[in-house]
C-alpha positions as CSV (number, residue, x, y, z in Angstrom):
1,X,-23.8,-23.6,31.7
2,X,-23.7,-24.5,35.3
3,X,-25.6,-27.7,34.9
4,X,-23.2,-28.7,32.4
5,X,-20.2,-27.9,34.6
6,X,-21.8,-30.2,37.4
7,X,-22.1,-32.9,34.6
8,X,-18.2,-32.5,33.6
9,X,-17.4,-33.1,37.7
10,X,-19.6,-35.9,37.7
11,X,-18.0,-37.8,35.1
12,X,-14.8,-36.7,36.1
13,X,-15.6,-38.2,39.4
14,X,-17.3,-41.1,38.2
15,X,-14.1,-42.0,35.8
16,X,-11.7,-41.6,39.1
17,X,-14.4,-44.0,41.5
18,X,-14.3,-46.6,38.4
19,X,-10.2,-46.5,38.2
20,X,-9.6,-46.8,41.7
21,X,-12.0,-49.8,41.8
22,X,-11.2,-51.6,38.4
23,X,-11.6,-55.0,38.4
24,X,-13.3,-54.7,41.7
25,X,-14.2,-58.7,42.9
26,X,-18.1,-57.8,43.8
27,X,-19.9,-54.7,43.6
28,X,-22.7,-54.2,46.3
29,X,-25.9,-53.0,45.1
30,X,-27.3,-51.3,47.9
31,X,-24.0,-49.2,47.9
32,X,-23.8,-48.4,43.9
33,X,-28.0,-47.5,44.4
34,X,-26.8,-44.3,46.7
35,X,-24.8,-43.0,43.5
36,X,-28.2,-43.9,41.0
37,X,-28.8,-39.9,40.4
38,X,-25.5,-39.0,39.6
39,X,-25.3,-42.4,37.5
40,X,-28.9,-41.1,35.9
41,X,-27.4,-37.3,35.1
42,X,-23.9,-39.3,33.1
43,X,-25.1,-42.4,31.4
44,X,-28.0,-42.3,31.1
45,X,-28.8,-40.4,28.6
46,X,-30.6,-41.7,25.4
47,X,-30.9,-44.7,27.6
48,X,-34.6,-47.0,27.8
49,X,-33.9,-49.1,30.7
50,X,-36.6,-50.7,32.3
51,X,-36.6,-49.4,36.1
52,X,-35.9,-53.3,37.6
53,X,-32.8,-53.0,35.7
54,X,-31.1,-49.7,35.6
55,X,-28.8,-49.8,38.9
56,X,-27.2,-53.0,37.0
57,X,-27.1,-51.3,33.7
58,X,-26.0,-47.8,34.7
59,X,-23.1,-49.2,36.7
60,X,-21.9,-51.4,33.5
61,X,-21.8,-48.4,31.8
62,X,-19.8,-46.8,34.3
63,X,-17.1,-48.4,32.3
64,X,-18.3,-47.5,28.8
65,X,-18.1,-43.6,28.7
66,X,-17.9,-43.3,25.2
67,X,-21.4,-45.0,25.4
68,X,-22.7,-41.8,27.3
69,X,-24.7,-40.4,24.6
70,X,-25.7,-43.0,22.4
71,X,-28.9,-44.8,21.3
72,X,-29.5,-47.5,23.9
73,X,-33.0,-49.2,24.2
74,X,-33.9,-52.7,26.3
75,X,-36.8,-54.4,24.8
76,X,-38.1,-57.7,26.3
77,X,-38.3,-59.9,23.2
78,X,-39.0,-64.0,22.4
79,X,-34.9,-65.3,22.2
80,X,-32.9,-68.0,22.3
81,X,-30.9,-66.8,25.4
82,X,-30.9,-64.7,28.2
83,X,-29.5,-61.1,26.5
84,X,-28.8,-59.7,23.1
85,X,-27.6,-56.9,21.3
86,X,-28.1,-55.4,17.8
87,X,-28.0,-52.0,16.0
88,X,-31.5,-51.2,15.0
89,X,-31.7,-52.0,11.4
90,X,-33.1,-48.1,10.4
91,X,-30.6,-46.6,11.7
92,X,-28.0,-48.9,10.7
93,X,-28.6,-48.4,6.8
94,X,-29.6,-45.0,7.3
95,X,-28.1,-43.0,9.6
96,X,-24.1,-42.4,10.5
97,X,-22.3,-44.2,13.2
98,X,-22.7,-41.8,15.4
99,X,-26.5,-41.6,15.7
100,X,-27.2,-45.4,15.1
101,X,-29.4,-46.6,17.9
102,X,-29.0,-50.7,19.6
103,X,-31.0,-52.8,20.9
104,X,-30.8,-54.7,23.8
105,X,-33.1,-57.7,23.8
106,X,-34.1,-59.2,27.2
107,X,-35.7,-62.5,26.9
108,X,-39.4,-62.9,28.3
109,X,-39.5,-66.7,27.2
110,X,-39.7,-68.8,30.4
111,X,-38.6,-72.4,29.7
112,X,-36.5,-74.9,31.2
113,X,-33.4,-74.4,28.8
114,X,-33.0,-70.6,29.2
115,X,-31.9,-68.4,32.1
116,X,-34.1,-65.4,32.8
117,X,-32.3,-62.1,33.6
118,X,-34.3,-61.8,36.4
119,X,-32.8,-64.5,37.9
120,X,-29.0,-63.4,37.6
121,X,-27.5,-62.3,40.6
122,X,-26.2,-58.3,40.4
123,X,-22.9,-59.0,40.0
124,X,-23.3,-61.4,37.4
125,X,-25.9,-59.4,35.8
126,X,-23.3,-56.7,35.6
127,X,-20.5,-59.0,34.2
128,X,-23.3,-59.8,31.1
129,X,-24.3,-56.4,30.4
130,X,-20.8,-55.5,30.0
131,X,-20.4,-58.3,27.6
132,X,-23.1,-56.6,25.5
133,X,-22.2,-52.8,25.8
134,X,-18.4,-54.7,24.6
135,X,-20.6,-55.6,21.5
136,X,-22.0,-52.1,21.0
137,X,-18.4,-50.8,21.1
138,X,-17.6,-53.6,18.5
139,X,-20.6,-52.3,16.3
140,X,-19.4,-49.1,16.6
141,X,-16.3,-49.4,14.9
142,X,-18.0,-50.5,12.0
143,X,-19.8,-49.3,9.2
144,X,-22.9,-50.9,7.3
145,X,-20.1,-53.6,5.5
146,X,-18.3,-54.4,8.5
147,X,-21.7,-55.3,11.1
148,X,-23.2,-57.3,8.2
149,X,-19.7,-59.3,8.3
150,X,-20.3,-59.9,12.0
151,X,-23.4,-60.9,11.7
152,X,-22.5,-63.5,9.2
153,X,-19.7,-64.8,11.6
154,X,-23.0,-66.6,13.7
155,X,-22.9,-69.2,10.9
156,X,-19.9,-70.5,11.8
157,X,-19.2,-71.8,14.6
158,X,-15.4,-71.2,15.0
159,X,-15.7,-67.9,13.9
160,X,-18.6,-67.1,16.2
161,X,-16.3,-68.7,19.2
162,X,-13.2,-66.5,18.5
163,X,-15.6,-63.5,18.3
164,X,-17.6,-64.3,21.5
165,X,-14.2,-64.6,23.2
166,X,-12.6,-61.4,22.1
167,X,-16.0,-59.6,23.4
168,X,-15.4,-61.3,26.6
169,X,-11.8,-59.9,26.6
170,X,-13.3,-56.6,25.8
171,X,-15.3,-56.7,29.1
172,X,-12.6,-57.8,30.6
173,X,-10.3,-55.3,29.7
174,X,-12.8,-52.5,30.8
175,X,-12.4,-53.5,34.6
176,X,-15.9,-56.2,34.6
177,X,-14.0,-59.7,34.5
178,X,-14.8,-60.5,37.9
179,X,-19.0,-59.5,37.2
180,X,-18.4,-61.7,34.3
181,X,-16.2,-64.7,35.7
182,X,-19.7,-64.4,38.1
183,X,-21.6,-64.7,34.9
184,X,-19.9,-67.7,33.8
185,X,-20.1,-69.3,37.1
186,X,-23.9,-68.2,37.3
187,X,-24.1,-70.4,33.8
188,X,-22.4,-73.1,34.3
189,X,-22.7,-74.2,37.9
190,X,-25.4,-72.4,39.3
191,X,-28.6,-72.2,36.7
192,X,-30.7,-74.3,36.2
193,X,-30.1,-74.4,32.0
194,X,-30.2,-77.3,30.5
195,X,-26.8,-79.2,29.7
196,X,-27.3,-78.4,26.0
197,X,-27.1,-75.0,26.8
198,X,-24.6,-75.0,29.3
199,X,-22.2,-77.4,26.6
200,X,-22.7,-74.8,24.2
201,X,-21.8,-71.5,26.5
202,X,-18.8,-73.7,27.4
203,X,-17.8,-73.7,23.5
204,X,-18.2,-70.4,22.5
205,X,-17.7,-68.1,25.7
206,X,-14.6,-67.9,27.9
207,X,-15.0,-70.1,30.9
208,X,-14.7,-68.8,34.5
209,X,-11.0,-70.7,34.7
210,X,-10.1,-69.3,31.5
211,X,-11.2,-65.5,32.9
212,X,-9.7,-66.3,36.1
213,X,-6.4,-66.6,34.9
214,X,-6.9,-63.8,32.6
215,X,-7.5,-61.6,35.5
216,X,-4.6,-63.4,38.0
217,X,-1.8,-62.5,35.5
C-alpha cells in the first residue's frame, strides 16, 4: 500500500512540475537526469527503452500520463527515417485497446539521406518523441477499423500531410512545441539530410515558422 501511495505523490508531483513548465523553451538534461528514478517509478512502466535513450523518452512522457501503463517497446529497425511508431500487429487484431502494445522503431541505417537519433540534440529528441507518443494517443482512440484507415492515409499524400500536422498540433498542445520547433529546425537547417528529404519533411510536417506562431499566439 505504501509504495503505491508514494507512486500517487509522485505523479501528482510530476503533473504539477510539467504544468508550471509547459511549453518550457529548452529542457536541460543534466537537470531532468536528477529526477530519472522518480521518472523510472511513473512512466516507465511496461516501457523497453534502450538505456542511451530513456532520460529523453521518460521526460516526453512526462506529458503523456495516460501512457503510464501501456505497452511501449523501442526496437532499432532498417527505416526510411529517423523514428516510427506502430501498434504491434498481435495485439492489434487480438487483444483490446487497452492492452495493445506499440512499437517504436529507431532507425540503425546509416546513410547520407537519413538522420540518426543519435545525432539529435535532447531537446529536439524530445520534441520527436512527443510527436510519436501523439501517434500512440491517436492509435489509441481507435479500434482495429479505425488504425487500418490511418494506415491507409500514407498513400496519399494530402491526406498523410493533414494527418502528420494534426499529430504535430497534438505535441504541441501537450506543452513540447518548443522540443519540436527544435526538431524541425534540427531537420531542416541543421542535419546533414539530404534535400530530398528535407523537401519532403517541409511538405508534410509543420515547419518551425508555422510552430512558432502556433506557440506565440
Amino acid at each position: 500500500m505504501l509504495k503505491y501511495i508514494i507512486i500517487g505523490f509522485l505523479s501528482v508531483l510530476s503533473l504539477v512540475t510539467c504544468s508550471q513548465n509547459f511549453n518550457q523553451r529548452v529542457i536541460d538534461s543534466s537537470r531532468v537526469a536528477v529526477t530519472i528514478d522518480s521518472l523510472r517509478k511513473i512512466y516507465g512502466h511496461n516501457k523497453i527503452i534502450p538505456g542511451r535513450y530513456e532520460l529523453a523518452a521518460l521526460t516526453a512522457l512526462s506529458r503523456f500520463p495516460e501512457l503510464d501503463s501501456t505497452k511501449i517497446v523501442f526496437k532499432p529497425k532498417k527505416i526510411k527515417t529517423t523514428l516510427n511508431t506502430r501498434p504491434a500487429v498481435w495485439s492489434l487484431l487480438f487483444g483490446n485497446r487497452q492492452n495493445r502494445k506499440y512499437i517504436i522503431r529507431i532507425n540503425k541505417r546509416k546513410k547520407d539521406s537519413l538522420i540518426m537519433f543519435d545525432q539529435v540534440p535532447f531537446n529536439a529528441k524530445i520534441g520527436l518523441l512527443g510527436h510519436e507518443f501523439s501517434h500512440i494517443i491517436d492509435y489509441k482512440n481507435k479500434g482495429l477499423s479505425g488504425v487500418a484507415k490511418r494506415g491507409w492515409t500514407y498513400g496519399n499524400k494530402t491526406q498523410k500531410e493533414q494527418f502528420e500536422k494534426e499529430i504535430d498540433s497534438i505535441t504541441i498542445n501537450r506543452g513540447l512545441g518548443w522540443q519540436l520547433y527544435d526538431w524541425s529546425e534540427y531537420v531542416l537547417k541543421k542535419s546533414e539530410a539530404k534535400q530530398s528529404y528535407k523537401e519532403f519533411k517541409k511538405e508534410i510536417y509543420l515547419e518551425p515558422d508555422e510552430i512558432k506562431e502556433m506557440l506565440l499566439k
